[in-house]
C-alpha positions in Angstrom: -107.0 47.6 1.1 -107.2 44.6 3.8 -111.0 44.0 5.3 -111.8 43.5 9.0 -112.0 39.8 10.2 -116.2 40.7 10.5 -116.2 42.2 7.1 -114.6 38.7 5.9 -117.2 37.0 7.9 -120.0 38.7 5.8 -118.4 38.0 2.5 -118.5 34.3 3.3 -122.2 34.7 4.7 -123.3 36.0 1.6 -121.9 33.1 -0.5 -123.9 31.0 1.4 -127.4 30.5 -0.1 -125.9 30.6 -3.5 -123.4 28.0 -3.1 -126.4 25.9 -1.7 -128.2 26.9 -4.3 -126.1 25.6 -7.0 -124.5 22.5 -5.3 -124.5 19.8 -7.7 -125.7 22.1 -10.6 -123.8 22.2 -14.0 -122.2 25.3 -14.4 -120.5 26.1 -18.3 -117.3 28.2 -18.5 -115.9 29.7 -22.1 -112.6 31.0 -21.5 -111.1 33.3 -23.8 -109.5 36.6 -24.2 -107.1 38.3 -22.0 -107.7 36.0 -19.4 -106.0 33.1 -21.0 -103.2 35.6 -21.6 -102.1 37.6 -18.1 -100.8 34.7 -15.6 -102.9 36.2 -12.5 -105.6 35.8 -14.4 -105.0 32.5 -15.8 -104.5 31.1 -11.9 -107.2 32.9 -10.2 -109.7 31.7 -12.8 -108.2 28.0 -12.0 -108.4 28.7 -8.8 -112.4 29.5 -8.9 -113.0 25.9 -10.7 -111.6 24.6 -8.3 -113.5 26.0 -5.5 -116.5 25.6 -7.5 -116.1 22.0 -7.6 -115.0 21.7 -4.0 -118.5 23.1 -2.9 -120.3 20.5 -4.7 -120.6 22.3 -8.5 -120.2 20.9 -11.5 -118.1 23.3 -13.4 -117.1 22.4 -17.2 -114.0 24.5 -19.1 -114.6 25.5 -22.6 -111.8 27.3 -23.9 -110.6 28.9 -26.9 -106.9 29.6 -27.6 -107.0 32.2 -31.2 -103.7 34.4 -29.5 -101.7 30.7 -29.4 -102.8 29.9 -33.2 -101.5 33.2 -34.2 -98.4 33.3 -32.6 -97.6 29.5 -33.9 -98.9 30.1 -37.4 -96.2 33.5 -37.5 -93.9 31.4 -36.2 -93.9 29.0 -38.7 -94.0 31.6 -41.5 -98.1 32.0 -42.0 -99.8 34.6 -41.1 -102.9 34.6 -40.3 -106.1 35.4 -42.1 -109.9 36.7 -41.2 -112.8 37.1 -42.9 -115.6 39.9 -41.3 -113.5 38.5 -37.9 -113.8 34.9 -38.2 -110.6 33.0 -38.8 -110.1 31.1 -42.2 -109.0 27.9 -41.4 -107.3 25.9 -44.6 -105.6 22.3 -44.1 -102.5 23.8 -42.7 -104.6 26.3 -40.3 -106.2 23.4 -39.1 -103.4 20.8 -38.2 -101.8 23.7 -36.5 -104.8 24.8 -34.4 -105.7 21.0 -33.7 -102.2 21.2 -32.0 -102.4 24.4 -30.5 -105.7 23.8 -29.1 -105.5 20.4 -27.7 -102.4 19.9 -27.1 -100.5 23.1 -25.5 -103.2 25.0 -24.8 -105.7 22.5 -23.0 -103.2 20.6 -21.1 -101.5 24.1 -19.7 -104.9 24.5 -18.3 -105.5 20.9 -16.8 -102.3 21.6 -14.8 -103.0 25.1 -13.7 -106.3 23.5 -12.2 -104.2 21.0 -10.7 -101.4 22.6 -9.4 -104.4 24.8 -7.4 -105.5 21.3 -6.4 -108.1 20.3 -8.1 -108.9 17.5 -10.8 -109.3 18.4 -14.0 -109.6 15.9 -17.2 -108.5 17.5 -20.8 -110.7 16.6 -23.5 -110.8 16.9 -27.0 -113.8 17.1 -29.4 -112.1 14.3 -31.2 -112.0 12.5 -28.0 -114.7 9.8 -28.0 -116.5 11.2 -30.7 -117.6 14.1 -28.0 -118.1 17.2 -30.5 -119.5 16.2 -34.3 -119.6 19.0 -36.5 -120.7 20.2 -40.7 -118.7 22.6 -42.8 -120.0 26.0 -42.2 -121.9 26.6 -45.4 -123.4 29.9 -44.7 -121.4 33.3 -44.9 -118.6 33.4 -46.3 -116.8 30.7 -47.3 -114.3 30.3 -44.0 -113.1 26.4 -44.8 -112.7 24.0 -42.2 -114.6 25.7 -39.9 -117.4 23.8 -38.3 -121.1 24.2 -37.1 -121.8 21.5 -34.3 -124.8 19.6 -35.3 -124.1 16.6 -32.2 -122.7 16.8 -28.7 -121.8 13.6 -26.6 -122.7 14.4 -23.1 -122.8 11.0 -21.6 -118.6 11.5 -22.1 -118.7 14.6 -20.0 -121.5 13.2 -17.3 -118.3 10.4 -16.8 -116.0 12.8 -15.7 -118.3 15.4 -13.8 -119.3 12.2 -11.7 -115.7 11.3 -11.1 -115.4 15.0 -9.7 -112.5 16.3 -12.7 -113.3 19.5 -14.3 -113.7 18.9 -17.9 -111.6 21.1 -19.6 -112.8 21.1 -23.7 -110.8 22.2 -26.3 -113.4 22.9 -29.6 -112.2 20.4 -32.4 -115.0 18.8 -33.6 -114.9 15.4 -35.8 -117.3 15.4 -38.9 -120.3 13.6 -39.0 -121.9 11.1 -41.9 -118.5 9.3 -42.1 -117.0 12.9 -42.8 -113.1 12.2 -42.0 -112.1 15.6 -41.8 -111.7 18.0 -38.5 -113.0 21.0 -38.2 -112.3 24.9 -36.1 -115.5 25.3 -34.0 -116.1 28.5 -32.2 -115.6 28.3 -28.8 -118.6 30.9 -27.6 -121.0 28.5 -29.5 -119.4 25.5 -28.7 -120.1 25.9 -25.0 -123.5 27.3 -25.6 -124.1 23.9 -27.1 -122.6 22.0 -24.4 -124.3 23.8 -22.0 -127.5 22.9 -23.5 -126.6 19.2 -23.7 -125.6 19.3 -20.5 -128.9 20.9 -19.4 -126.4 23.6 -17.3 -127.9 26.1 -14.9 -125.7 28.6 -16.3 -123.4 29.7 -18.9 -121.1 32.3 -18.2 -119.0 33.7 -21.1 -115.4 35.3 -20.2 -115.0 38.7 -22.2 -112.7 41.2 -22.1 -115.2 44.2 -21.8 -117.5 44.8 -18.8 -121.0 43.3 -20.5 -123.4 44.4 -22.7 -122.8 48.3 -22.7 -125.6 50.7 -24.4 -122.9 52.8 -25.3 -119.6 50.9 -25.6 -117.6 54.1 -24.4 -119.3 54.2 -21.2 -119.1 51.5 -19.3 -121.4 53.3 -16.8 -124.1 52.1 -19.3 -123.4 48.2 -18.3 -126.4 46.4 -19.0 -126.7 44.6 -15.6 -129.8 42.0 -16.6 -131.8 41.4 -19.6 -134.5 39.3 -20.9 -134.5 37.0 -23.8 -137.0 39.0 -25.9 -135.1 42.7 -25.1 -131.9 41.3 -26.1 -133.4 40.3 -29.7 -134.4 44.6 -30.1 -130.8 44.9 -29.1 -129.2 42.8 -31.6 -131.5 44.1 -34.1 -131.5 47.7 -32.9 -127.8 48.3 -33.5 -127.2 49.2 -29.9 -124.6 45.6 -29.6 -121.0 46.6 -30.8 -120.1 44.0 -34.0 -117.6 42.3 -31.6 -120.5 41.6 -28.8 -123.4 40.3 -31.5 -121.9 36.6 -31.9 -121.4 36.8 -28.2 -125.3 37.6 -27.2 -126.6 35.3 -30.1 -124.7 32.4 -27.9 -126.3 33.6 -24.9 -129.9 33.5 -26.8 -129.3 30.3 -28.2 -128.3 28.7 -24.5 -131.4 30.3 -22.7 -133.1 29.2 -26.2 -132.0 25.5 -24.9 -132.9 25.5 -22.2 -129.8 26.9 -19.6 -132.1 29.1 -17.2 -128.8 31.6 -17.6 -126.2 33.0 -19.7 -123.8 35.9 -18.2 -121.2 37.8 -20.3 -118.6 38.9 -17.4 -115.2 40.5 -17.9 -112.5 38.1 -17.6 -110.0 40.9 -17.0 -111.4 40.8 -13.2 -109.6 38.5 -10.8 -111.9 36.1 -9.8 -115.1 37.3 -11.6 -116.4 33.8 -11.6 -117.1 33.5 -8.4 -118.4 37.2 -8.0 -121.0 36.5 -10.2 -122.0 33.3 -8.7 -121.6 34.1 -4.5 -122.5 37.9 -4.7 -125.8 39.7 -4.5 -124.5 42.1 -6.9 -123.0 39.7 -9.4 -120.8 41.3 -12.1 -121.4 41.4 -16.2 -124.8 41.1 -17.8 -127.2 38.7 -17.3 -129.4 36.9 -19.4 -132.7 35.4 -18.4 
């Protein structure tokens, strides 16, 4: 359905005070799920970084990449394994998701943001030392999958400044002379970047609406929530399994200090920039 020229006018009006509003704020992006997947999807959410960053925002990409592991590990004759929907990640996992990751993955997306004319800069956590991380220890025993314990900002601050997007992919080096790599979850990775970066917001791409109170209705979307009703969620039982690690990251961000965290459904063309130049925003919102 095509708008009138004065209903186009009124769009652009409205983005107004919030693209003042967040000029040269930090603004934390985790992209995953089927948005990484669907080639429409992939280009319009390139295409929102790159507007963000021509109205004066500085926009960071956090990715993940678990579809690309799979298919490579099936192709080279392993198939994949989960414990309680975590990945187990042994030495083999790891050199393969280390490739996956940051190589194919993170460098498709630094030309996608380029070919829609912006600058982007792909990064690894190796790179510089940027993401330092511990072998999980808690839970189930998951291998070389990592907890970030340091994040080097001051590399990201370089590129923001030059105007590139940086575009992370979540392989952390180990810390205390540790030599060995490790998987980090990309939800929490950004959360922690976020906080290092001392972000204005954190937006999480999903593939489901938000946080539903009933995750067959979507018509029970939870459209805002605070930091302490989101705890009596968690703990209520009202968050699906899937959505729990998800609003944890969210808590821990706003814990950090990021003023807010927004799960928004990725499987919406553009639903970056709804959220941020809309009145009505999309997803849930936590404050």
């Amino acid at each position: 359905m095509s708008i009138s020229e004065s209903e186009r006018a009124g769009v652009l009006a409205q983005a107004l005070p919030y693209i003042q509003r967040y000029q040269g704020k930090t603004i934390v992006v985790k992209y995953g799920g089927a948005a990484m997947i669907n080639e429409s999807l992939r280009a319009a959410v390139a295409e929102d970084l790159v507007l963000m960053s021509c109205v004066g925002i500085r926009a960071v990409l956090v990715h993940g990449g678990g579809p690309e592991i799979d298919a490579m590990l099936r192709r080279l004759g392993k198939e994949p394994v989960f414990l309680d929907g975590l990945r187990y990640t042994d030495e083999d996992t790891m050199e393969i998701a280390q490739m996956v990751l940051a190589g194919k993955v993170n460098k498709e997306l630094v030309s996608l943001i380029t070919r829609a004319g912006g600058k982007a800069l792909g990064i690894c956590g190796l790179d510089g030392g940027l993401l330092s991380a511990e072998r999980r220890t808690a839970g189930a025993d998951l291998g070389l999958v990592g907890d970030i314990r340091e994040v080097r900002a001051d590399l990201l601050e370089v590129a923001l400044a030059g105007g590139y997007v940086p575009v992370v992919a979540t392989i952390a080096g180990g810390i205390g002379g540790d030599p060995k790599s490790y998987n980090v979850n990309a939800d929490t990775a950004a959360a922690d970047i976020a906080i290092a970066l001392g972000a204005e917001k954190l937006l999480l791409l999903t593939d489901v609406p938000g946080i539903l109170r009933d995750i067959r209705d979507e018509g029970t979307l939870i459209k805002e929530i605070g930091r302490s009703e989101l705890d009596d969620c968690i703990k209520g039982g009202v968050l699906s399994k899937g959505m729990i690690p998800k609003a944890k990251c969210c808590a821990s961000a706003v814990d950090g200090g990021v003023k807010r965290a927004h799960i928004i459904d990725g499987r919406s063309p553009h639903s970056i920039l709804v959220e941020l130049f809309s009145d009505a925003g999309i997803g849930t919102m936590i404050s």
